[in-house]
N, C-alpha and C positions, 0 to 999 in steps of 0.2 A: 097596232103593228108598228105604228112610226115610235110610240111610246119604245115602245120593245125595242129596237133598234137602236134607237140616241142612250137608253140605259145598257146597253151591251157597249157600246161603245166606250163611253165612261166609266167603265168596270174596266174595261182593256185597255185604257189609256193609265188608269190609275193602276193596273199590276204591275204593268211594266218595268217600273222601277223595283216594285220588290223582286222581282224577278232576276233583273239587273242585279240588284244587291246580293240577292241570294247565291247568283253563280260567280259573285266576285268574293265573298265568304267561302264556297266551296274551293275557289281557286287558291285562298291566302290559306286556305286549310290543309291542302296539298302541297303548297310549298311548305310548311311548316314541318307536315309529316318529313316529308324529305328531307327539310334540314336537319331534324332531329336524326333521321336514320343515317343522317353522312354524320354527325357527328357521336352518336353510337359505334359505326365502323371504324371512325378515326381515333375514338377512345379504344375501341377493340385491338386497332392497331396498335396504339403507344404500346397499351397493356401487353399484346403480342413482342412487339420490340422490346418491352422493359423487361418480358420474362427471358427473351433471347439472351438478353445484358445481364440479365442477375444470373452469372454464372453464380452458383455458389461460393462462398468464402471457405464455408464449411469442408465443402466438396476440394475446394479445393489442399485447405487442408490434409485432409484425409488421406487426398491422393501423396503429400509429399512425406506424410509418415508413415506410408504402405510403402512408398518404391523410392523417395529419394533419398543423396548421397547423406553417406553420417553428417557432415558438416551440417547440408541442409536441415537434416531430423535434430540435431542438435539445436542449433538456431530457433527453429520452430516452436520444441520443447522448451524451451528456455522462454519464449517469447507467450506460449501458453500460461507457464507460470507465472510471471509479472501479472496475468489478466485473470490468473488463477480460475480459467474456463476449465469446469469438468467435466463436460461433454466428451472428451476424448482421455476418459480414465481408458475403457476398450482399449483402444489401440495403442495407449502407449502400455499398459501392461503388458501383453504380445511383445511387445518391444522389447521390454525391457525381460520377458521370462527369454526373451532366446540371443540376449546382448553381448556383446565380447569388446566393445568396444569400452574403455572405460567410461570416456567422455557421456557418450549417450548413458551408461546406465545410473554416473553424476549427474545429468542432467534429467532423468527421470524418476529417481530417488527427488532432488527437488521438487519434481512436479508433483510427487504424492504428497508428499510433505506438505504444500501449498495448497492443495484442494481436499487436505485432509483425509487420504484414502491409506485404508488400512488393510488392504487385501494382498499387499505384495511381500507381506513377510516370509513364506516358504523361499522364495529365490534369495532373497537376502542372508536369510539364516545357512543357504547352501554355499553361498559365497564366502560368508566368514568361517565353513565349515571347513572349507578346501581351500582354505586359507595361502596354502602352501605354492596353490596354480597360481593365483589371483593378484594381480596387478594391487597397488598401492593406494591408487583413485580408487577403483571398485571397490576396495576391501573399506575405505572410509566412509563410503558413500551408504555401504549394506548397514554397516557400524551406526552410521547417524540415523538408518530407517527404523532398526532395531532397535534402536533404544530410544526412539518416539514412540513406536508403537509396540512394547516389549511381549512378551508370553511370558510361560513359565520356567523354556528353558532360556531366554535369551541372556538370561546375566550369567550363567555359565559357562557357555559358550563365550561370553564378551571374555571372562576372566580368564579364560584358557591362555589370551593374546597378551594380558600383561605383561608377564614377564620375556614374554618374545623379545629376541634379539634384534629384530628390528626396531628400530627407535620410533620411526614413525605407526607404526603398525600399535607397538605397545604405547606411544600417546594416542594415538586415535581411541584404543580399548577402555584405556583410564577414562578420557573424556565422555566415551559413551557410558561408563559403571557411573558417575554424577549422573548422568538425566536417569538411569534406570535402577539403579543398584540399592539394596539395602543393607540394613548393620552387615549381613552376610558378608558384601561386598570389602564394607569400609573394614572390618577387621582384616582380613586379608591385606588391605591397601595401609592400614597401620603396618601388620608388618615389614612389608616392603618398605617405608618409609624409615624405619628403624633398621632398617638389611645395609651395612655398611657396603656389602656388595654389588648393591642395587643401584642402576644407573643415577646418579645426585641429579643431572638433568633433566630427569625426569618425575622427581621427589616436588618440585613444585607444579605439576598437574595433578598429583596425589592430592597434593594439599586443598587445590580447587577444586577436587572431585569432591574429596568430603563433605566440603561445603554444600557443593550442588547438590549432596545429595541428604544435605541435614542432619549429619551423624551424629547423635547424641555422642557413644561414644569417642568421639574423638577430641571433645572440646578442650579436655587440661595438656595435652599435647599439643593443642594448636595454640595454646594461653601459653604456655613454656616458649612455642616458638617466635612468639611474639612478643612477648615482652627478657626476650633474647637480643641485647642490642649490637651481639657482636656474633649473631648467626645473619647466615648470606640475606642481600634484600631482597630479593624477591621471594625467597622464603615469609619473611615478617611481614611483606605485601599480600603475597594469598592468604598467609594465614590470618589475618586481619579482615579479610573481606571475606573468608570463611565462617570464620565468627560470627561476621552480622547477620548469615543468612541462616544460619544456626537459631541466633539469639536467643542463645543463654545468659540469664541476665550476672552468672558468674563471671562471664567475657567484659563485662561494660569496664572494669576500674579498667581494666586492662588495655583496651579501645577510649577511654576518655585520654592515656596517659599518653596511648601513640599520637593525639592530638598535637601535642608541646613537640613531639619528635624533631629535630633536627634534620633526618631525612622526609623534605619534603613531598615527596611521592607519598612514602607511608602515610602521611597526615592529610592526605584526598584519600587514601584507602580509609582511614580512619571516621571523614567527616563518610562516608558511603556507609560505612558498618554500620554507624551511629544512626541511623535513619529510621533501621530497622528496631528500635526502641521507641515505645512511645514515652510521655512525660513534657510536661511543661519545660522543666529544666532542661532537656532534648532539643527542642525547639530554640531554644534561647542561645544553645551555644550551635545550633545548624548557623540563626544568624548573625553572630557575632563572627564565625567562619568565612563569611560575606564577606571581611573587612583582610582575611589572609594576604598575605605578601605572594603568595603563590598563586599562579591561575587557576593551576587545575583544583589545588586548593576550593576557590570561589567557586571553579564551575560545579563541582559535585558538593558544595552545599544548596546554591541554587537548584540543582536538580531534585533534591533531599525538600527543601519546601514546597517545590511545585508537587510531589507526590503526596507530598502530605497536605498539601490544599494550606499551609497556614497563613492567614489572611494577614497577620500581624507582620510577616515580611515587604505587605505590597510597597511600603515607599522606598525601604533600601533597593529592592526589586526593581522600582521606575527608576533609581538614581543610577544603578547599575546597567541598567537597560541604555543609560544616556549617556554616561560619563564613565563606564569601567575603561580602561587603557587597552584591556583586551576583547577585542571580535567572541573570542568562542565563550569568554562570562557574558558578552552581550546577549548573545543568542540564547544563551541558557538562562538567562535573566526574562526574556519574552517569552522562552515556553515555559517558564515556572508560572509567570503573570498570566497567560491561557488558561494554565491549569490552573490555578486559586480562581480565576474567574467572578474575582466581585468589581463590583461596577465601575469601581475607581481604578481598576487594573484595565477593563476593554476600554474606557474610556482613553488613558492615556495609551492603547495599543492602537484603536482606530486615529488618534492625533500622530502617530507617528507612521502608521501607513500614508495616509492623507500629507505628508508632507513634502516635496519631494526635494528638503535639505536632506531627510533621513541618507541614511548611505544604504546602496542597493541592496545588499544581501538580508541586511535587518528592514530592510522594508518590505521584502518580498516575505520574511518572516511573518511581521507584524501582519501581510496581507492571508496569509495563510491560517495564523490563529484564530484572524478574526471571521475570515468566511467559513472556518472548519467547525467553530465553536458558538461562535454569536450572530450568524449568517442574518437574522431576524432585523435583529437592534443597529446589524451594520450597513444595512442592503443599502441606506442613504449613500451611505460615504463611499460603498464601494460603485456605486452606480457613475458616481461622481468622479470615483477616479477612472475609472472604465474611460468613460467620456474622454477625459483628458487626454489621456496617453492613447486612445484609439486615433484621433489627429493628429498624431507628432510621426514624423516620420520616420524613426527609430526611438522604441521601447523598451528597455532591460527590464519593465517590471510587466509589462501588457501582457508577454507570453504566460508568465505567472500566474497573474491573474486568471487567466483563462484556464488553464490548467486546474488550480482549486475551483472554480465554478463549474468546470465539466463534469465536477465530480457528487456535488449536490444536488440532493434533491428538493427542490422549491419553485413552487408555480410562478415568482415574480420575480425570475430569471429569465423568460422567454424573450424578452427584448435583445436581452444582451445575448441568448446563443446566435440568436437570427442577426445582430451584427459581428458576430463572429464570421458568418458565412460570408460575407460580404468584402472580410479583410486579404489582402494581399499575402498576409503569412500563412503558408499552410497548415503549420501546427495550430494555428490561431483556429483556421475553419475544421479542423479535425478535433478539436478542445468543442466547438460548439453542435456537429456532430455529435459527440460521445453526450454532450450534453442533453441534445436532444430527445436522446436515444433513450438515456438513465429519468429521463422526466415523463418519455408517454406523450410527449407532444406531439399525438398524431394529425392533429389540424395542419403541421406543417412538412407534411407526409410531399406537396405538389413542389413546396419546395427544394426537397431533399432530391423529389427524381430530376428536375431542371438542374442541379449540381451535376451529377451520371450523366447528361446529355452535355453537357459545356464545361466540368470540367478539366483542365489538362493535365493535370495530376491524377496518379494511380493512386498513390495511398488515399487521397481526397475522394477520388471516385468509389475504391472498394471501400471503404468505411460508409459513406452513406450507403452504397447496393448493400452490405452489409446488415445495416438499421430496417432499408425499408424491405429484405430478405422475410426478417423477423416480424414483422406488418402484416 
């Protein structure tokens, strides 16, 4: 019995403790539950607050092109189009089928145009129908829709307006018979052009119609007017850069000779015509055109190389990119070097971003060739200027920069949007936003909602609710 007793005892002295343990486990268990459940409710909450907050962008939208003033629907439309968001094709057709205002139904005519939507040609075609109600805007605006997106009757209809007495009405018509029109057209447009009665100031839109519209027959009337050295210049101008988009190779002697021209204008028309030739010997006088006395001369033959990719211009190319006397061949000197695109061309593009003797506008260039084109081969150097100009306390090129990076899509950007957030400018943090947005960076989704809670900007705040909307 005594046995029995001293071993009970020692069984209960030795539980004790697990016992002990046991209810201090169950205790840390229940605090634990608990914290999790508070902090469940308090993510419940944010979540709750954060859906309070993310009014719609959308919504709201929608709401200012359902009921508000023209200005504002204007504005809005106009501000869709730069983003060329299709979402709201709906409602701005609606719009635009029951429109009276000019403004709006120019500014919705862009927006189809921009998002590509080809459903609004009956209102258009009834516009330049009733020609006679219709305001000036409207009537141009239906004109440009129609003859992007043309039918079978729209060039009939367009040509009905040529000869309209209104001036502006019958160049709108002619403009739009180029993008749509065919020989049908251009003969009709010959004879007008040959109609002694026929407005003269309106004989060189004729001439650039032709062109647009590639009229075979028209080419020995446009070679007559051209190598006419005592018909009006602007005549010998469009007909010259009609030529080229023609390119009949019977136009060439005739486009080589307005090179030599005297009227300097003509001989940039000429070095543009000339482009649309191929040939070795083509090439060789685009770059010798390089060394013109005239700018715009230089500028559209550089623009003539970079289209044509020819590699053989890259050093005149750098020399002019550094040393031409004029800004606007400098700049067309770095997008021709973008476009040729061989190594010794980004090369000497990223040394002149990277420098900050460059002068701003051509460095903001150089930064824009190379993040839009060689983003890869350039991330070192642009990282490096990021850096730099993110510390200075005023940056003509930082905004830039940011700007072309919001716009790309590359995983080994994520640093630099997430110091975008951070900076003082708010286009800066609205560039690393869009950035965000256009990459998928949803890792930094906790980020984006602490902006919407502390930032004190609107545009800063609706662009993230925005992004994380779409989440």
């Amino acid at each position: 019995m005594h046995k029995i007793q001293t071993f009970l005892c020692y069984a209960v002295i030795f539980l004790i403790p697990l016992f002990n343990i046991s209810a201090q486990d169950i205790a840390n268990e229940a605090d634990k539950t608990s914290n999790e459940t508070s902090a469940d409710e308090h993510t419940k909450e944010d979540d709750k607050k954060a859906e309070e907050q993310l009014k719609s962008l959308d919504e709201d939208r929608r709401d200012t092109l359902l009921y508000g003033i023209d200005s504002e629907v204007t504005d809005l439309i106009d501000k869709l189009t730069s983003e060329k968001d299709s979402k709201f094709i709906p409602e701005i057709s609606e719009i635009y089928s029951a429109a009276l205002n000019p403004s709006i139904i120019s500014s919705c005519v862009n927006y189809f145009i921009a998002v590509e939507f080809d459903g609004a040609g009956e209102k258009s075609r009834n516009i330049i129908r009733n020609f006679e109600d219709e305001n000036n805007n409207s009537l141009s605006a239906a004109l440009r829709y129609v003859s992007t997106y043309p039918d079978e009757e729209s060039e009939d209809i367009i040509i009905n307006l040529v000869d309209n007495e209104n001036k502006l009405l019958a160049s709108a018509a002619i403009t739009a018979l180029g993008k749509c029109g065919t020989e049908k057209s251009a003969d009709t447009l010959l004879d007008y052009l040959e109609d002694d009665d026929f407005p003269d100031e309106l004989k060189p839109t004729i001439i650039k119609a032709l062109g647009d519209m590639k009229s075979a027959i028209s080419v020995d009337i446009l070679i007559e007017i051209l190598d006419d050295i005592d018909e009006e210049k602007s005549w010998r101008w469009n007909a010259c850069e009609a030529l080229g988009k023609i390119g009949d190779p019977e136009a060439l002697p005739s486009i080589k000779e307005a090179l030599l021209d005297k009227d300097t204008y003509l001989r940039s028309f000429a070095v543009k015509a000339l482009s649309s030739y191929e040939g070795r010997d083509i090439e060789k006088t685009l770059i010798q055109s390089l060394r013109d006395s005239f700018w715009r001369v230089r500028v559209s033959a550089a623009e003539a190389l970079g289209e044509r990719k020819t590699s053989e211009a890259v050093d005149i190319l750098i020399y002019k990119a550094e040393k031409d006397p004029e800004t606007n061949v400098k700049k067309a000197a770095v997008e021709a070097l973008g476009e040729i695109g061989t190594k010794e061309a980004f090369e000497f593009l990223r040394e002149a971003f990277g420098s900050s003797t460059t002068s701003a506008g051509i460095r903001a260039l150089c930064a824009q060739t190379v993040i839009e084109k060689d983003l890869t081969a350039s991330l070192d150097t642009v990282k490096k200027v990021f850096a730099e100009e993110y510390e200075k306390e005023t940056s003509p090129i930082l905004g830039h920069i940011c700007n072309f990076l919001s716009k790309q899509n590359n995983s080994g950007l994520k640093d630099l949007y997430l110091r975008m957030l951070d900076h003082n400018d708010v286009a800066v943090k609205i560039y690393g936003i869009k950035g965000i947005e256009l990459n998928g960076f949803k890792d930094l989704k906790e980020k984006l909602e602490a902006i919407t809670e502390s930032s004190g900007n609107n545009a800063v705040k609706k662009n993230a609710l925005s992004v994380l909307e779409d989440w």
